[in-house]
DOVEX-95130 format. One record per residue: residue in three letters; x, y negated, z negated of N, C-alpha, C in turn; residue number from 1. Coordinates in nm, 4 decimals. Atoms other than C-alpha are relative to their C-alpha. Layout:
BEGIN
residu, n_c1, n_c2, n_c3, ca_c1, ca_c2, ca_c3, c_c1, c_c2, c_c3, num
Ala, X, Y, Z, X, Y, Z, X, Y, Z, NUM
...
//
This chain:
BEGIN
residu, n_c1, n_c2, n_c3, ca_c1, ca_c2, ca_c3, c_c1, c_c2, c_c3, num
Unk, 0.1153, -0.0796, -0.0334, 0.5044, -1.3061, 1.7905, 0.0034, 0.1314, -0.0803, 1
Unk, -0.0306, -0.1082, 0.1089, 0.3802, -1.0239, 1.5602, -0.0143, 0.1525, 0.0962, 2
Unk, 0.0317, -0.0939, -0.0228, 0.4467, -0.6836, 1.6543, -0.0988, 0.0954, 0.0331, 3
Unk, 0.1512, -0.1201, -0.0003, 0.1117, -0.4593, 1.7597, 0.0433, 0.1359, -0.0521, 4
Unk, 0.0184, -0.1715, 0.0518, 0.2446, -0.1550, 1.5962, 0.0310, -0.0886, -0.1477, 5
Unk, 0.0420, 0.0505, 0.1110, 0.3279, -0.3604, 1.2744, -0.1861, -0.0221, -0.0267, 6
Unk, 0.1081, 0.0720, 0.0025, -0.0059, -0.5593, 1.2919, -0.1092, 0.1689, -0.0479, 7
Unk, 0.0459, -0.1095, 0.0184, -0.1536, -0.1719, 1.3370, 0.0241, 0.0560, -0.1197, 8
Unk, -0.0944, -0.0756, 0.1070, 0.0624, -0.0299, 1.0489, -0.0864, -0.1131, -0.1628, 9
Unk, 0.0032, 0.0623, 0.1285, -0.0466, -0.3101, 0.8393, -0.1245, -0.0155, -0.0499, 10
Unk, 0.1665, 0.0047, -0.0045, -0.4291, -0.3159, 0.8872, -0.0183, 0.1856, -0.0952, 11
Unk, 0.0332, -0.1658, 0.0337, -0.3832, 0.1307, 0.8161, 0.0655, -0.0075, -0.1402, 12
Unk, -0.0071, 0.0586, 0.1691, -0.1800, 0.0348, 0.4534, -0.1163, 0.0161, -0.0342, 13
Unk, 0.1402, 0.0158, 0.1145, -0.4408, -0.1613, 0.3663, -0.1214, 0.0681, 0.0167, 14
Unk, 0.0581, -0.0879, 0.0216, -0.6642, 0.0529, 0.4242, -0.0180, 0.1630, -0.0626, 15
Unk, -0.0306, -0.1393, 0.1248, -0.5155, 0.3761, 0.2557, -0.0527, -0.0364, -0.1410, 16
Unk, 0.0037, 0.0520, 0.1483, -0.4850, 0.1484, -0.0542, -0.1727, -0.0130, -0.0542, 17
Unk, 0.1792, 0.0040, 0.0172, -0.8476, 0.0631, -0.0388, -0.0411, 0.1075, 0.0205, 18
Unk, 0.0445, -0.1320, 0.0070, -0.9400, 0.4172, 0.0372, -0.0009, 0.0079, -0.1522, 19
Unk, -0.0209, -0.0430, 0.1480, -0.7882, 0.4982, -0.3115, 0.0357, -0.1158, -0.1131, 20
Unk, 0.0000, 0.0793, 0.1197, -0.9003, 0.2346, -0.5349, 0.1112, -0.0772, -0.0410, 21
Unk, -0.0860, 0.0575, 0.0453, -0.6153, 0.0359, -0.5415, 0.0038, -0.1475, 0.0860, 22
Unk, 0.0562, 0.1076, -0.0417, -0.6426, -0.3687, -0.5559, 0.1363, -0.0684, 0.0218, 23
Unk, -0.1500, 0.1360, 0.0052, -0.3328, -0.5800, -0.4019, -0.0559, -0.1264, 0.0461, 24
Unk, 0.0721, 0.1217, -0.0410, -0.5374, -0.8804, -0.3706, 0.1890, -0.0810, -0.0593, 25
Unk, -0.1545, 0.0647, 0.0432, -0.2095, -1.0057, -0.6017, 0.1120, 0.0197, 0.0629, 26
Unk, -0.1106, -0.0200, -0.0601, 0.0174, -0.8778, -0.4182, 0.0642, -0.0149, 0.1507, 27
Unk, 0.0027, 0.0599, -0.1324, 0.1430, -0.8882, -0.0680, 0.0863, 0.1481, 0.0816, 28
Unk, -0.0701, -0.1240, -0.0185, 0.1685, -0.5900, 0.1362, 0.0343, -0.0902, 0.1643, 29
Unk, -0.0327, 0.0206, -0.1076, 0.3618, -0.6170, 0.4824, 0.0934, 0.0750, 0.0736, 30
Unk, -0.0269, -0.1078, -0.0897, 0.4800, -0.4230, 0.7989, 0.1028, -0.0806, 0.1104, 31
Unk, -0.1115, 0.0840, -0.0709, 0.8107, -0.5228, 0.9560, 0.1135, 0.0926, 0.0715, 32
Unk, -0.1168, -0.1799, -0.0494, 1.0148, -0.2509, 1.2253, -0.0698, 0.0566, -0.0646, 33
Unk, 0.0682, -0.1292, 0.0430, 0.7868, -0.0499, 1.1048, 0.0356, 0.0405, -0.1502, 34
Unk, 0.0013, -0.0777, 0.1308, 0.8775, -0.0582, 0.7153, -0.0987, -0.0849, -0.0831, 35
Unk, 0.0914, 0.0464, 0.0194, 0.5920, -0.1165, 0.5153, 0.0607, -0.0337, -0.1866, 36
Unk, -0.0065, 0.0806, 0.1141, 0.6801, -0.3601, 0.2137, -0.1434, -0.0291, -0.0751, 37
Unk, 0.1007, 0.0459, 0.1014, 0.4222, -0.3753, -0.1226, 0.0562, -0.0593, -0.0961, 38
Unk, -0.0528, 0.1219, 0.1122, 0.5374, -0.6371, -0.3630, -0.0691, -0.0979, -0.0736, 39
Unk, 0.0793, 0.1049, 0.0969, 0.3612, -0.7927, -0.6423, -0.0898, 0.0702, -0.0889, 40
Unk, 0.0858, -0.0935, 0.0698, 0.0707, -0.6841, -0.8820, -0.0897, 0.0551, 0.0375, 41
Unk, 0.0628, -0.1239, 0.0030, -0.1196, -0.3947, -0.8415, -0.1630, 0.0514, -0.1194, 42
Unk, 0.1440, -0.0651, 0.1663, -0.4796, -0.2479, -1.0320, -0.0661, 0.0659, 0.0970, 43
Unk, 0.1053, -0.0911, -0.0354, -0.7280, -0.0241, -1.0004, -0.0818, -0.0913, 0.0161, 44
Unk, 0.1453, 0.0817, -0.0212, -1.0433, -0.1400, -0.8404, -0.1029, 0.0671, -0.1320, 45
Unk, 0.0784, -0.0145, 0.1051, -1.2739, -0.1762, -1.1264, -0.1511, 0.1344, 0.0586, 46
Unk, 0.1294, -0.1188, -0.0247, -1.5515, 0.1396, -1.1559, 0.0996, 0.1259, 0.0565, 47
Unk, -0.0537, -0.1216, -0.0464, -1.2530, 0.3875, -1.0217, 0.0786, 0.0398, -0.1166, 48
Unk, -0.0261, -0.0579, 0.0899, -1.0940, 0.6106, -1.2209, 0.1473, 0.0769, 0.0507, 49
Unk, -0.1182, -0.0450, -0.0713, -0.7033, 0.8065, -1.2490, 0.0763, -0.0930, -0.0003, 50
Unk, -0.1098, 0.0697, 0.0317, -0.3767, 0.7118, -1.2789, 0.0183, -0.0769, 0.1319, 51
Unk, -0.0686, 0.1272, -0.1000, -0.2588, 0.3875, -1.1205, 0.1478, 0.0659, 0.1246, 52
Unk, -0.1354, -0.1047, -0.0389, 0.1123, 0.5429, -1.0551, -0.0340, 0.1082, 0.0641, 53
Unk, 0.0198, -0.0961, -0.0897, -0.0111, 0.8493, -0.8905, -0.0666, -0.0191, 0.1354, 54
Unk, 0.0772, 0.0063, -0.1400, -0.2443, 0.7243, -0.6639, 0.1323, -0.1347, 0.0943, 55
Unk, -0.1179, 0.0718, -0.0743, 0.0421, 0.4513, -0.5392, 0.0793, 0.1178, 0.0843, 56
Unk, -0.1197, -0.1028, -0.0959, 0.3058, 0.7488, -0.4523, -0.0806, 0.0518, 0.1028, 57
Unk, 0.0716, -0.0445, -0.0521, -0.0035, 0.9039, -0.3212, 0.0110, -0.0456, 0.1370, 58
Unk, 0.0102, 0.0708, -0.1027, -0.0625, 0.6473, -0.1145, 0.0778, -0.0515, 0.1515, 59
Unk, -0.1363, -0.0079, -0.0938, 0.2506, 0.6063, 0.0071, 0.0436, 0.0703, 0.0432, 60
Unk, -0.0562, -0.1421, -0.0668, 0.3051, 0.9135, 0.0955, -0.0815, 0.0242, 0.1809, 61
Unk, 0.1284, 0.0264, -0.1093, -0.0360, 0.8891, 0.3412, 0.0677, -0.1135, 0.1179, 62
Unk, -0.0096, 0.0856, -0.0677, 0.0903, 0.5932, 0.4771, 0.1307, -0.0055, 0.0880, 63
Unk, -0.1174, -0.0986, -0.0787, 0.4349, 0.7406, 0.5884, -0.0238, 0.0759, 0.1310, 64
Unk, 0.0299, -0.1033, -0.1135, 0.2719, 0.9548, 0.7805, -0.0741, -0.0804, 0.1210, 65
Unk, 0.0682, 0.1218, -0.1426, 0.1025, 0.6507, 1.0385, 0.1244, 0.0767, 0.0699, 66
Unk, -0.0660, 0.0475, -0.0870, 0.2645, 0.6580, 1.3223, 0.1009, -0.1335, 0.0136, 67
Unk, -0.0983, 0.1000, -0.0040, 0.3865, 0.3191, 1.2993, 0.0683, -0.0535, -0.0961, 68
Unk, -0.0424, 0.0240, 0.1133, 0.5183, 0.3513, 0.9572, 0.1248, 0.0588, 0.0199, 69
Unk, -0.1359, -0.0966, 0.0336, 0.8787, 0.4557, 0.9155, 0.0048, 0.0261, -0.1650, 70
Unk, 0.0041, -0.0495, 0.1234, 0.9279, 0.4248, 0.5621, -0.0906, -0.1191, -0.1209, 71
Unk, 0.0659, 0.0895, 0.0956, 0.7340, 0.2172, 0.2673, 0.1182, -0.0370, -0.1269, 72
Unk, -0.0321, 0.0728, 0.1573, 0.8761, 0.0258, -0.0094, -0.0993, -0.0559, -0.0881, 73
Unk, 0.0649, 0.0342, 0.1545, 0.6991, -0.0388, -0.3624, 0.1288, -0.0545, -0.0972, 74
Unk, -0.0726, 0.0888, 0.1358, 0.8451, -0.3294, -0.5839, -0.1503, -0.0605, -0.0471, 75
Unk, 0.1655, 0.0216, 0.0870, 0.4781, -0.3427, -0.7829, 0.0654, 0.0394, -0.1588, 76
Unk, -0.0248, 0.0048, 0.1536, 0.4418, -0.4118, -1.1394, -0.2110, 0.0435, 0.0227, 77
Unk, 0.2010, -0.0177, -0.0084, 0.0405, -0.3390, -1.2957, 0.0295, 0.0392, -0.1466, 78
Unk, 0.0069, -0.0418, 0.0647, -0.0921, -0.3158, -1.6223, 0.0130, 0.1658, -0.0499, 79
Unk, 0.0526, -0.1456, 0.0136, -0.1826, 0.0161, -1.5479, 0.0583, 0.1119, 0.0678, 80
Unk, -0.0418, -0.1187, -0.0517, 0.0643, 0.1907, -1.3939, 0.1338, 0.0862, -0.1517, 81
Unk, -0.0296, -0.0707, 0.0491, 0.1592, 0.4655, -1.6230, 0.0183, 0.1038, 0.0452, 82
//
């Protein structure tokens, strides 16, 4: 049975990420004890603009701060993170 503060944690991710233009359709984000795993490829949603790499830490930084986040991990690759 899945956690309700994961399940919570993991719905507010993906939604940071999508806030700030960033597409993990490729990838696979997930919320486990409360640590929020992103793994796989990464892009900008087409029409946004700004570095790939910044808006990730960004993101992650935002997403730290949930409540039901303890800490995030990023193992992402992307053309576009520079």
């Amino acid at each position: 049975m899945v956690d309700p503060n994961d399940k919570r944690g993991n719905k507010s991710a993906r939604q940071e990420l999508s806030r700030r233009g960033i597409d993990v359709s490729r990838a696979d984000v997930r919320v486990s004890n409360g640590i929020c795993t992103i793994r796989g490829m990464i892009s900008r949603v087409s029409g946004t603009e700004g570095g790939l790499l910044a808006e990730v830490h960004l993101a992650a930084k935002a997403i730290r701060q949930k409540s039901e986040i303890r800490d995030v991990v990023l193992d992402v690759t992307g053309n576009q993170l520079k």
